[in-house]
C-alpha positions, 0 to 999 in steps of 0.5 A, spaced: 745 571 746 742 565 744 736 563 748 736 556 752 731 551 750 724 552 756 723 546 760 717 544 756 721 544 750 726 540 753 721 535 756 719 534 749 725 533 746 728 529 752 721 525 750 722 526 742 729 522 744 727 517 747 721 515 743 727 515 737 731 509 742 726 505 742 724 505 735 731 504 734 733 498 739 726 495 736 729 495 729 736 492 733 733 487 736 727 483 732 731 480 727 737 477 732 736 469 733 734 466 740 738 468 745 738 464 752 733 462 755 728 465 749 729 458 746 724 455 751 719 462 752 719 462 745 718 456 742 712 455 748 708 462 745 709 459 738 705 453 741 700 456 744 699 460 737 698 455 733 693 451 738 698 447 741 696 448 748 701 444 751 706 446 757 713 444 756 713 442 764 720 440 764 722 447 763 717 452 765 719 455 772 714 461 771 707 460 770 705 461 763 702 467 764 706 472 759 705 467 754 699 467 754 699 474 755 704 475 748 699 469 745 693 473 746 696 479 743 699 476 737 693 472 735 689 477 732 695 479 727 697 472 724 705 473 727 709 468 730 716 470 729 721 471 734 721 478 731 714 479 733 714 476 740 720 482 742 716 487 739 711 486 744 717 485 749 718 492 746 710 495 748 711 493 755 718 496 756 714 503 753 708 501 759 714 501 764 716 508 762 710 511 761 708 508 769 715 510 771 713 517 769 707 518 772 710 515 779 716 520 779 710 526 776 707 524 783 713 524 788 719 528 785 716 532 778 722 535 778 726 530 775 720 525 772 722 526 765 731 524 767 728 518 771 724 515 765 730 516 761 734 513 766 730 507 767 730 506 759 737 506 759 738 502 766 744 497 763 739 490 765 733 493 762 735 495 755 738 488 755 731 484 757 726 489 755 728 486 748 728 479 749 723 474 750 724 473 758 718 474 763 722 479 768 720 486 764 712 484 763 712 482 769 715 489 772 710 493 768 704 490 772 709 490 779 710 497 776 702 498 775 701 496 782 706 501 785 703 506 782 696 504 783 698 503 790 701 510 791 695 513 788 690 509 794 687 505 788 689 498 792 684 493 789 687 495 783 693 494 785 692 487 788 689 486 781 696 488 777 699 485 783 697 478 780 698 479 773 705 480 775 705 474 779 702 470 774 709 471 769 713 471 775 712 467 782 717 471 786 713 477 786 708 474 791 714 478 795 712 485 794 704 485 796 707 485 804 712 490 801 706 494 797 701 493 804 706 495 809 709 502 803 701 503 804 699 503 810 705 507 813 702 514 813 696 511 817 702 507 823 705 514 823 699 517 824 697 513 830 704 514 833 705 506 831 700 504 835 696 500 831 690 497 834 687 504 834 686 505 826 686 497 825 679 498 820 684 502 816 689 498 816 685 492 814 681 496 809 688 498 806 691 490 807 686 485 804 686 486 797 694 485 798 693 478 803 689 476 798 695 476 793 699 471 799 693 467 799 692 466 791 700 465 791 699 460 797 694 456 793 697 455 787 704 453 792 700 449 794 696 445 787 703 446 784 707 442 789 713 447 788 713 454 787 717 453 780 712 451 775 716 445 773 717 440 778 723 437 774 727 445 775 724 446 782 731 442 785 735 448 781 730 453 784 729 449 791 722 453 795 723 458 801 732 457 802 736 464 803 743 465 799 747 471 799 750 471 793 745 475 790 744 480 794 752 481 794 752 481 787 746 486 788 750 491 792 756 490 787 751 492 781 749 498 785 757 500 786 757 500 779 751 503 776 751 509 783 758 510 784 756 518 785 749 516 789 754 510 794 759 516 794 753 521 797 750 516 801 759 515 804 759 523 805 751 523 809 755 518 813 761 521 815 757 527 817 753 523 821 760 521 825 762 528 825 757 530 829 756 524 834 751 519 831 750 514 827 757 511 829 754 504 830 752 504 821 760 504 820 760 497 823 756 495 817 760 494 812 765 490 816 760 485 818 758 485 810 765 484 809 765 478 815 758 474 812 761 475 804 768 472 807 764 466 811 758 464 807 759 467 799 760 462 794 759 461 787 756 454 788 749 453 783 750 449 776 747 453 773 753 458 775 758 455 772 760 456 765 755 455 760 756 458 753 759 465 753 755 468 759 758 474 762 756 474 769 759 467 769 765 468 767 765 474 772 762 470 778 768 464 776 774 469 776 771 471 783 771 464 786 777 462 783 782 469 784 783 471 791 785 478 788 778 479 784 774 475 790 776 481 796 775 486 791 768 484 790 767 483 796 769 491 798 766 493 793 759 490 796 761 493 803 762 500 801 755 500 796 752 497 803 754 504 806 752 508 800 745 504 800 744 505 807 745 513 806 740 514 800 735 519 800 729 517 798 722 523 796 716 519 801 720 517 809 717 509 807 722 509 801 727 505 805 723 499 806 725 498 798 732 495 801 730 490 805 725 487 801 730 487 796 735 482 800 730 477 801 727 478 794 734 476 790 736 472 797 730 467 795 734 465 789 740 460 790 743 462 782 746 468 782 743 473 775 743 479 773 736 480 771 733 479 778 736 485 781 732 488 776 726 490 780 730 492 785 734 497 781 727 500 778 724 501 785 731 505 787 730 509 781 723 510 782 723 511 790 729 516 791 731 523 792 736 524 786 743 527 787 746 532 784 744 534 777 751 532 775 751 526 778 745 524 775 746 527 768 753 523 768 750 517 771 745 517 765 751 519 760 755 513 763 749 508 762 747 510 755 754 508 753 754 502 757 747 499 755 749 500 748 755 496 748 751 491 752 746 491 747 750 490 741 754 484 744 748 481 747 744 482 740 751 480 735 751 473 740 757 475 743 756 474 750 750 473 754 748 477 761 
């Protein structure tokens, strides 16, 4: 009878297979030409590089943190090639699956190895990780600080907080979510009475306010939160629209249908036994608001080259067929999310301030639900082992479709 492999011996192997898939989608993509909006990042980096140190303030929304970074580890080898700028993309996608790691070690062993794996081949990731764009940098320090956070460390955390923020703005957001995921267990402890352990909670809180503050300040020097004043009326400070988080519940119907069906079945069993009836209102409401206020409105939204969400997004503006299948499927992931397990009590808080996070964006991306779908994955309770194998088989296949399109220019996210 043959003997199945240990589970040390599947962790190496699972690990050996998944070394293999980076080393082979860095061989895939270095030699690819610009691709998107690496025509600005690029070309910016490449300055710095050659001691031009020039902003191109006209295109910029991110402070020029990542560029700097990437120059600053690019200098010492003399390399300025697209090639070269992903390889470094590729050394922050391998941070994002080394921390993810350690967080699920911490939270849920059980599947630390799986939910890295997944995170790999999450379709946004394998896609973006590879390009020359801010969002996966900045993830690694945001994921950093998560970590950082759950093992207690949170000056540490505000520290990487601020790298993340110094590529991407908009991270500003997480540092309430990082305070409030923090100070939990000592609000929990105190029967939600706050004032009573108020030196605890100040203690916890203000290496993240100082974060607010800093972002603040900067706001404020700038003028806008976009680093270029001539991009801050496409991407306009401190306005709420709803098209990302529609499409960031449409993406979850995608990605987790076994998860939004679990979530479905934890809440009609809920009905079943009397309570919770209240929740099945919520998909009507989605329904409601997406039918009221959605719509596909920013210039940038429109088509432009072969973009494949736009052209998703101009059939749904435009077809009354695509438009309610849409929306449905943003109503039955609203039920799905709402019912998911997560392994710590205060992992829900990731749903909310993930709204408000892709809600502050007026153009609707696919790469902006990216930290939201990463800290699901990072702060959940996983299904069962054959949905998750399933799901992970399934992202394999469509990541590497993905990949190949993207990097062959056939289409562009």
């Amino acid at each position: 009878m043959t003997q199945l492999p240990s589970p040390e011996h599947r962790s190496i192997l699972g690990g050996f297979a998944l070394a293999l898939a980076w080393l082979a989608m860095l061989l895939y993509a270095m030699p690819a030409p610009l691709i998107g909006d690496e025509a600005v990042h690029a070309p910016q980096i490449q300055l710095f590089l050659h001691g031009d140190f020039r902003v191109f303030d006209e295109w910029l929304t991110n402070v020029p943190g990542y560029h700097w970074l990437v120059t600053a580890l690019l200098w010492p080898i003399g390399v300025d090639a697209i090639g070269w700028i992903r390889a470094v993309g590729g050394l922050f996608v391998l941070a994002c699956l080394l921390v993810m790691y350690r967080i699920r070690q911490r939270l849920h062993p059980e599947d630390a190895l799986r939910s890295t794996a997944q995170l790999f081949f999450l379709p946004v990731l394998l896609v973006y990780g590879w390009l020359a764009y801010t969002d996966v940098p900045a993830l690694a320090f945001l994921l950093g600080a998560l970590l950082a956070t759950i093992l207690g460390r949170h000056k540490l955390s505000a520290v990487l907080l601020l790298g993340s923020m110094a590529m991407r703005q908009n991270q500003v957001l997480w540092a309430a979510f990082l305070a409030l995921y923090a100070a939990w267990p000592v609000l929990a402890a105190s029967g939600w009475q706050s004032w009573r352990q108020w030196r605890k909670l100040a203690v916890i809180g203000w290496p993240y306010l100082a974060c607010v503050a800093v972002f603040l300040g900067y706001w404020f020097w700038n003028g806008s939160i976009s680093y270029s004043s001539a991009q801050a009326k496409a991407h306009p400070d401190l306005s709420w629209h709803v098209g990302n988080p529609f499409f960031l519940m449409v993406l979850a119907a995608m990605l987790f249908p076994f998860h939004m069906a679990a979530g479905w079945g934890r809440a009609i069993r809920r009905l079943r036994s009397g309570q919770g009836w209240l929740w099945l209102l919520v998909p009507l409401v989605v329904l409601f608001v997406y039918g009221w206020q959605f719509q596909v409105d920013h210039p940038y939204n429109r088509p432009m080259g072969v973009s494949l969400r736009n052209q998703w997004l101009q059939l749904v503006a435009t077809d009354a067929w695509v438009r309610w299948g849409f929306g449905l499927a943003a109503a039955w992931a609203s039920v799905g999310l709402l019912f998911a397990r997560y392994v710590v009590p205060q992992g829900w808080l990731w749903l909310p301030f993930s709204l408000l996070f892709v809600g502050a964006s007026w153009m609707i991306e696919t790469r902006y639900t990216l930290v939201p779908f990463v800290l699901f994955l990072a702060l959940r309770r996983p299904e069962a082992a054959w949905a998750e194998r399933v799901t992970l088989a399934g992202w394999i296949v469509l990541s590497g479709w993905l990949a190949w399109n993207v990097f062959d220019l056939n289409f562009m996210l």
